[in-house]
C-alpha positions in Angstrom: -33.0 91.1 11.4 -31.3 88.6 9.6 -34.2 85.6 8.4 -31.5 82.8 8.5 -30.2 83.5 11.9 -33.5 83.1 13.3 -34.7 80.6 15.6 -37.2 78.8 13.3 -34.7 78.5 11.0 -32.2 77.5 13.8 -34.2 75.1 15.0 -34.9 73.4 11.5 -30.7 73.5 10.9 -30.2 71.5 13.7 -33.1 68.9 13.0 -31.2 68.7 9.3 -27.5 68.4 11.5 -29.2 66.2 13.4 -30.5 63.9 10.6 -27.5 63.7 9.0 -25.8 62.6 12.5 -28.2 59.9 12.8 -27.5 58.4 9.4 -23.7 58.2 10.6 -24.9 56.7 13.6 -27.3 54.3 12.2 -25.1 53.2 9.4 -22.6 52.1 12.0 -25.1 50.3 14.3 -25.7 48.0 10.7 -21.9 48.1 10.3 -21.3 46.2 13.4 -24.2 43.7 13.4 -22.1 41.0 13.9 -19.2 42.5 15.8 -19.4 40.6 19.1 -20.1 43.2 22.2 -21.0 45.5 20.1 -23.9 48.2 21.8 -26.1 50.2 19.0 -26.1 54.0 19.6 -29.1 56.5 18.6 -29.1 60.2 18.2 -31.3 62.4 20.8 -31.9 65.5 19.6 -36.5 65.9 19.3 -36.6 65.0 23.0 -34.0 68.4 23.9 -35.9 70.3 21.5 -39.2 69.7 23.2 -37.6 70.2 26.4 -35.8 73.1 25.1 -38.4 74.8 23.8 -40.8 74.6 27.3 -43.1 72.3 26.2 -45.0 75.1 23.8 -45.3 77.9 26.3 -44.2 80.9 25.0 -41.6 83.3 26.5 -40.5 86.6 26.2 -36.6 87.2 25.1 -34.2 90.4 24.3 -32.4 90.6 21.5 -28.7 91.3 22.6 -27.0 93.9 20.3 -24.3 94.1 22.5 -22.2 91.8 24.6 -23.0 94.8 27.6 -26.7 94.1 27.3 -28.6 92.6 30.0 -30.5 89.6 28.5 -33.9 89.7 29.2 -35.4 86.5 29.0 -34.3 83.3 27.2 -33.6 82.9 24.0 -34.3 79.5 22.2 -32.1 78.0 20.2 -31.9 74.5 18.7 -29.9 72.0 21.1 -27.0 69.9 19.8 -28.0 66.5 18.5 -26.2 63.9 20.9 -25.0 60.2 20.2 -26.4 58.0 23.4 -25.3 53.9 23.6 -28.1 51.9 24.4 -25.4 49.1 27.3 -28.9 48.0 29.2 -30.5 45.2 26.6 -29.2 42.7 24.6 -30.2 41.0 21.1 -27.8 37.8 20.5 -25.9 35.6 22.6 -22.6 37.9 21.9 -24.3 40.8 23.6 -24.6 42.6 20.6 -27.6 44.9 20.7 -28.1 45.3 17.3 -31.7 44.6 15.6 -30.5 44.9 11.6 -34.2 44.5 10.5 -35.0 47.6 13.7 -32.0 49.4 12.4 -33.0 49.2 8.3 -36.8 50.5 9.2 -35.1 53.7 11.2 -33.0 54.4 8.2 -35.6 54.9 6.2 -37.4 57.0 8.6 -34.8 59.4 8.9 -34.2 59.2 5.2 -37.5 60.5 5.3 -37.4 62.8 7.9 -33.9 64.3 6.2 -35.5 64.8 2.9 -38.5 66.9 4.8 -35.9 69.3 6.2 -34.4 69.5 3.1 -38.0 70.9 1.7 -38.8 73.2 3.9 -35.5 74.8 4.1 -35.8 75.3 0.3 -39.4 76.5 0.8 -38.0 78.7 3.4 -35.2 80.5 1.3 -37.6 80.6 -2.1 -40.7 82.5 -0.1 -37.3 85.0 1.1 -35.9 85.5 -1.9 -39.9 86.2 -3.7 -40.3 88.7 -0.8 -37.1 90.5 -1.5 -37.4 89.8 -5.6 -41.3 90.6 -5.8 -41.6 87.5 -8.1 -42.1 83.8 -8.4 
């Protein structure tokens, strides 16, 4: 079995994909925080994998080795981050949605949150490669 294919390591890919998504998305929420209409977006991606992953209950899944395999259980994977517009509330007399002071403080969160992922994927790989090395 492959370590990186995984579905720890799936799951922390897609929190890093998803990170990265969110910066885009952020970014062009403070972009536009005076374009008139404008409606800020966010990225949904810990709410699918709770949901995805059944809430912590465990569940037993076969490993296809052929595409003629019966699957036996689930498997769980990491869901795909996706971009959701907030249309429902409204900041300034333009409609625009857009809190700049909100948007800076979840930057820096997910700058956070980014450089975590970052961490523990490198942890990840370094404890592999000592396993297959026999060294530090």
């Amino acid at each position: 079995m492959n370590l990186l294919n995984g579905p720890e390591f799936s799951r922390l890919q897609g929190a890093l994909n998803a990170a990265e998504m969110r910066q885009r998305v952020i970014s062009n929420n403070i972009a536009n925080v005076d374009t008139p209409k404008f409606k800020r977006s966010d990225v949904v991606f810990e709410q699918l994998l709770e949901q995805n992953m059944g809430a912590g209950t465990p569940q037993l899944a076969g490993k296809r080795t052929n595409p003629r395999h019966i699957p036996i259980g689930s498997s769980v994977s990491a869901p795909q981050a996706q971009i959701v517009t907030d249309e429902s509330s409204v900041m300034n007399n333009d409609v625009n949605n857009v809190d700049i002071d909100r948007e800076m403080s979840l930057m820096a969160k997910n700058q956070l949150n980014y450089n975590f992922y970052v961490q523990q994927i490198n942890h990840d790989v370094k404890m592999m490669r000592i396993g297959i090395e026999g060294r530090s």
